[in-house]
N, C-alpha and C positions, 0 to 999 in steps of 0.2 A: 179683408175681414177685420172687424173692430176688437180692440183689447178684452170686450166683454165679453165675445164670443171666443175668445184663444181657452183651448186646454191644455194642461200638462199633465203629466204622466206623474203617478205619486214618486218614482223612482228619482225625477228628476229635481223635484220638489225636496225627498227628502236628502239628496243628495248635498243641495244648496243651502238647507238648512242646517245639516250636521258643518259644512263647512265652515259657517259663520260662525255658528257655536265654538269649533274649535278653533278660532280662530280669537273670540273670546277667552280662550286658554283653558276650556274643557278638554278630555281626557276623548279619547277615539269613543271608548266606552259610554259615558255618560252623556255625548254629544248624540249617539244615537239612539238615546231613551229618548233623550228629551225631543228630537227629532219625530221617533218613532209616537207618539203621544201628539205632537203637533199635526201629524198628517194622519191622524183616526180621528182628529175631530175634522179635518179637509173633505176625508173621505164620506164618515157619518155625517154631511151637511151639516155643520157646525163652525161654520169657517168664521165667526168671530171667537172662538178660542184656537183657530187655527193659524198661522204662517203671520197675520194680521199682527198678533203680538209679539213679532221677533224684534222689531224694532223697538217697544216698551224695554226689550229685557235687554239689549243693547245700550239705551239710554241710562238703564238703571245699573248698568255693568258700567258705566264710565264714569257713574256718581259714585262708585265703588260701592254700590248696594248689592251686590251679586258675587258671590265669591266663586271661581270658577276651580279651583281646585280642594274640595270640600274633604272632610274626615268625618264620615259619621261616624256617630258614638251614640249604644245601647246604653242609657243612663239609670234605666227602672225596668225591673220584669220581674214576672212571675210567669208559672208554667201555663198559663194561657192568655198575657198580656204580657205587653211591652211599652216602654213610651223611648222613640228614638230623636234624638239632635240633628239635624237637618246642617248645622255647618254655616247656615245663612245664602246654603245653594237653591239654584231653579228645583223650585217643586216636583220635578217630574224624579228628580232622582230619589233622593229619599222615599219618595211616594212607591217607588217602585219596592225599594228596598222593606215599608213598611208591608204591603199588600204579601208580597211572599213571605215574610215573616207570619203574617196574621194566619197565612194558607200552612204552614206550617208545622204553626203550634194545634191548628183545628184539627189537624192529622193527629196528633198527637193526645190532645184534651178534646174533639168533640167542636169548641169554638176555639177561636182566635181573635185577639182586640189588639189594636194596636195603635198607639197614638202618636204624633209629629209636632214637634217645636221647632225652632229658630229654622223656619221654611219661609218660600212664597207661592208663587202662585202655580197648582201642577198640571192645568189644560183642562180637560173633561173629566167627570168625576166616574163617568161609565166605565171609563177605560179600564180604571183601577178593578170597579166590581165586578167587572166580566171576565179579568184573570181569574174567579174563584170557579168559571164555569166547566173549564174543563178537568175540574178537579171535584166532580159533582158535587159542588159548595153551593152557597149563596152566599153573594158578596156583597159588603155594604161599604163605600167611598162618602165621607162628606168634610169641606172643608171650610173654613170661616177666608175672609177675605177684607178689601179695603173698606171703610169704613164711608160708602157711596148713599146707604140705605136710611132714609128718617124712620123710625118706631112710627106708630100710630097717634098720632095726635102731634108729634114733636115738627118743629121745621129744621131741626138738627141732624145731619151722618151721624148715624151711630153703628149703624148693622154693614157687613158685605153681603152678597148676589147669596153667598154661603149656600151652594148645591146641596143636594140628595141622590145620590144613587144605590140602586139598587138593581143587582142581577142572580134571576132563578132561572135554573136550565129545566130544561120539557124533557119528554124523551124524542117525537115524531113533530113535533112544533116548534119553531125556532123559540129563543129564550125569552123570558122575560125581561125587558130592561128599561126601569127607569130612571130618567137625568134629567133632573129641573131644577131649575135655581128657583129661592124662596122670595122671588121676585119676576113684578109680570115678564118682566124682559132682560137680558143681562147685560153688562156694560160694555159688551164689542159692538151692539146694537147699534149703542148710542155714535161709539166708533166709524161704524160703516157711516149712518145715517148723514154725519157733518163731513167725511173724506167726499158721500154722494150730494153731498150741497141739498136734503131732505129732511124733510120733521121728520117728527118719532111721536105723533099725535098726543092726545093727552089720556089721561091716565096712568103715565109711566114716571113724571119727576112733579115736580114743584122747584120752585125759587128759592133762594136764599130767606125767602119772607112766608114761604111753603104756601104760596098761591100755585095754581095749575101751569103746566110748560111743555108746552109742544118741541123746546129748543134743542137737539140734540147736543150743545156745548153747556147747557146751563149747570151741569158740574161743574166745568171752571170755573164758572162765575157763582159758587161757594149754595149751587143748587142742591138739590140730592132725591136719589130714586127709590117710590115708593113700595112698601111690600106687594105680596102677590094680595091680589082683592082690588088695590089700586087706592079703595075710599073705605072709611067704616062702612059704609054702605053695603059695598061687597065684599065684606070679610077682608081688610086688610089687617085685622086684629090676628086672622088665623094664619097669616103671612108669617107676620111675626113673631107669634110664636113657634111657628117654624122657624125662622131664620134664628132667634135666640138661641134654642134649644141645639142645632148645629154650634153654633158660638161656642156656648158651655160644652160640649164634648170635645170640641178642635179644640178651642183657645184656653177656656181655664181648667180643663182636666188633662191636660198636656202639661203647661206649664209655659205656654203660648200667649203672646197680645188678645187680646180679648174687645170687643166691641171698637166705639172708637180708638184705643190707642196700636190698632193691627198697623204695621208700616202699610203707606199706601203702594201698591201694584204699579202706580200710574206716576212717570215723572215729573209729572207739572205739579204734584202735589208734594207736600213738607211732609218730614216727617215729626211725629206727634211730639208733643212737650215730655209729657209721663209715657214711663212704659209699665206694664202689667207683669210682660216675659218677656219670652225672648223669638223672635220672626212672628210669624204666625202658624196657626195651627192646620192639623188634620187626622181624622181619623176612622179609621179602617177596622173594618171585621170580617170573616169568614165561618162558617156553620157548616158542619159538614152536614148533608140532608141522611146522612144512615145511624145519624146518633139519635135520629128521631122515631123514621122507621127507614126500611128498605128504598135506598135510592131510586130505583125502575118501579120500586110503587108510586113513590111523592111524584115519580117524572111524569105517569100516569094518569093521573089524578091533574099533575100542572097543564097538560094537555086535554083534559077534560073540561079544566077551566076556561082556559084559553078558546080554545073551538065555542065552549057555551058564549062567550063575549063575544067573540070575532063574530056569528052566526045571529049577532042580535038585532032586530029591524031599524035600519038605517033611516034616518031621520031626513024628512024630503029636504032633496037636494044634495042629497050625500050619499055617495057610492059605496059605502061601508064601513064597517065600524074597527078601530085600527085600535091593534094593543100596540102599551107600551113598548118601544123598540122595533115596531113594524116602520116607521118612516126612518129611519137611522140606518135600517140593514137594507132598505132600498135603495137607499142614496147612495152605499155604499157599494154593492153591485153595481150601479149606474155611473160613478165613479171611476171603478176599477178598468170599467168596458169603453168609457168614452170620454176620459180623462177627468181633470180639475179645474174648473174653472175661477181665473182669479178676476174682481174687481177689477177697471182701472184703475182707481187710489191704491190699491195694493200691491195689483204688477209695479205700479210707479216707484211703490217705498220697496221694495225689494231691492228693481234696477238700483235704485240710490243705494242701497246697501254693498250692492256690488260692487258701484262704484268707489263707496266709501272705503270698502274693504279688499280688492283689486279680487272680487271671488266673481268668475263668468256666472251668469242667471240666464 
């Protein structure tokens, strides 16, 4: 049986990745957040923000860019906002810590805000807004990133992938959930695409001279990936204003890097001359849905909607019409039942991790 076809068991997977972690000199605790977050993106098909970048954070942890034994510290609040210090640790921790904060204060005021400084990178941004679900909230996760993305017109990184998410709970219909980056494709893509020796077609980057590039490496070669639209043609103006507008809530309403001077995620790159703040940013809300009206109404009513979408004439050739968060909770069930499957470039950099680190895989 070929490496393609091997599965593994999330248990095992997350097992080996809390080990490395703490082995990095994370705490049992924070080693299984961050853990726990890297195999819900494995699970929800998402596996370039999954297990794929344990070795970036490895890399970035020996450059001493990752501090594994963090102290977060509440620096600003009010009684329905916060903005926390991340310590210069893995995103996934603070991230956690900000999201039940935000859930917290909503309980309390109705919403909850809460924003992230000297961070990096936290996984999936669903992850964070679908904590708010079983707290009948609606959750909002979004976070600014490495500075991979040229603005509309520029042949210059200025912007990160900088996600969206957002999750509403139904009452009889699974929830709502959506997680996109403000770009057509996100930068683990490009990842798999040069580990698989394959393009990444055109529409996704340009060159250092912001001609078209099919090249999955042409990032390091001082290339950069374009907004979501791809061309002015097809709205890459509306990309970017998307991906801005994340920027300014993460990075400069934090107190966070901002556009180009974000540290970059990725080791092969320097870090920025000027900084703005300090890591980079994220930020988080929660809403309770009964400060609006009655929760099992709105879930009613979200269920109303949903069924009217899902039930809408499928466009030939296509079996039906999928809400947000229907391909994510499948993969996941499907996942759960008949394991994980890793790349060969991926099982391969793992084994090396093993080896690197005497942890069995």
């Amino acid at each position: 049986m070929s490496s393609e076809n091997k599965a593994y068991t999330r248990e095992h997977l997350f097992d080996f990745t809390t080990k490395v972690l703490m082995h990095m000199g994370f705490s049992a605790d924070n080693a299984a957040e961050c853990a726990t977050v890297f195999l819900a993106a494995e699970l929800r098909g998402i596996p370039t923000h999954g297990i794929i970048r344990l070795g970036d954070y490895c890399k970035l942890w020996e450059k001493g860019r990752i501090n594994p034994m963090p102290v977060l510290k509440t620096v600003h609040e009010s009684p329905c906002t916060a903005v926390i210090d991340g310590d210069s640790t893995i995103g996934m921790i603070p991230a956690h810590k900000a999201m039940k904060t935000a859930i917290q204060k909503a309980k309390t005021t109705g919403t909850g805000w809460v924003s992230v400084r000297n961070s990096c990178n936290f996984g999936i941004a669903g992850y964070y807004a679908m904590m708010a679900l079983k707290e009948d909230m609606i959750g909002i996760a979004l976070t600014n990133a490495s500075s991979l993305v040229a603005p509309t017109f520029s042949s210059e990184s200025m912007l990160g992938t900088n996600p969206i998410a957002v999750a509403i709970p139904a009452l009889t219909q699974p929830p709502y959930v959506a997680d996109f980056a403000t770009t057509p494709i996100n930068r683990g893509k490009f990842t798999l695409a040069a580990k698989k020796g394959e393009k990444i077609g055109f529409g996704f980057a340009q060159d250092a001279e912001g001609n078209p590039s099919d090249d999955p490496t042409v990032l390091e070669k001082g290339g950069s990936m374009l907004p979501l639209g791809g061309s002015r043609e097809h709205g890459s103006h509306k990309g970017f204003c998307l991906g801005s507008l994340v920027d300014i809530f993460s990075g400069v309403l934090s107190g966070a890097n901002f556009g180009p001077f974000v540290p970059p995620m990725v080791p092969y790159l320097p870090m920025p001359e000027k900084q703005t703040g300090t890591g980079l940013g994220h930020f988080f809300g929660a809403m309770r849905i009964d400060a609006f009206m009655p929760a099992d109404e709105f879930k009613q009513r979200m269920d109303e909607w949903i069924l009217t979408f899902r039930n809408a004439r499928p466009a030939k050739g296509c079996d039906k019409v999928l809400i947000p968060g229907d391909p994510e909770r499948e993969a996941e069930a499907r996942h759960l039942r008949e394991g994980i499957q890793l790349s060969s470039p991926v099982e391969k950099e793992m084994q090396d991790l093993s080896r690197k680190f005497g942890i069995p895989f």
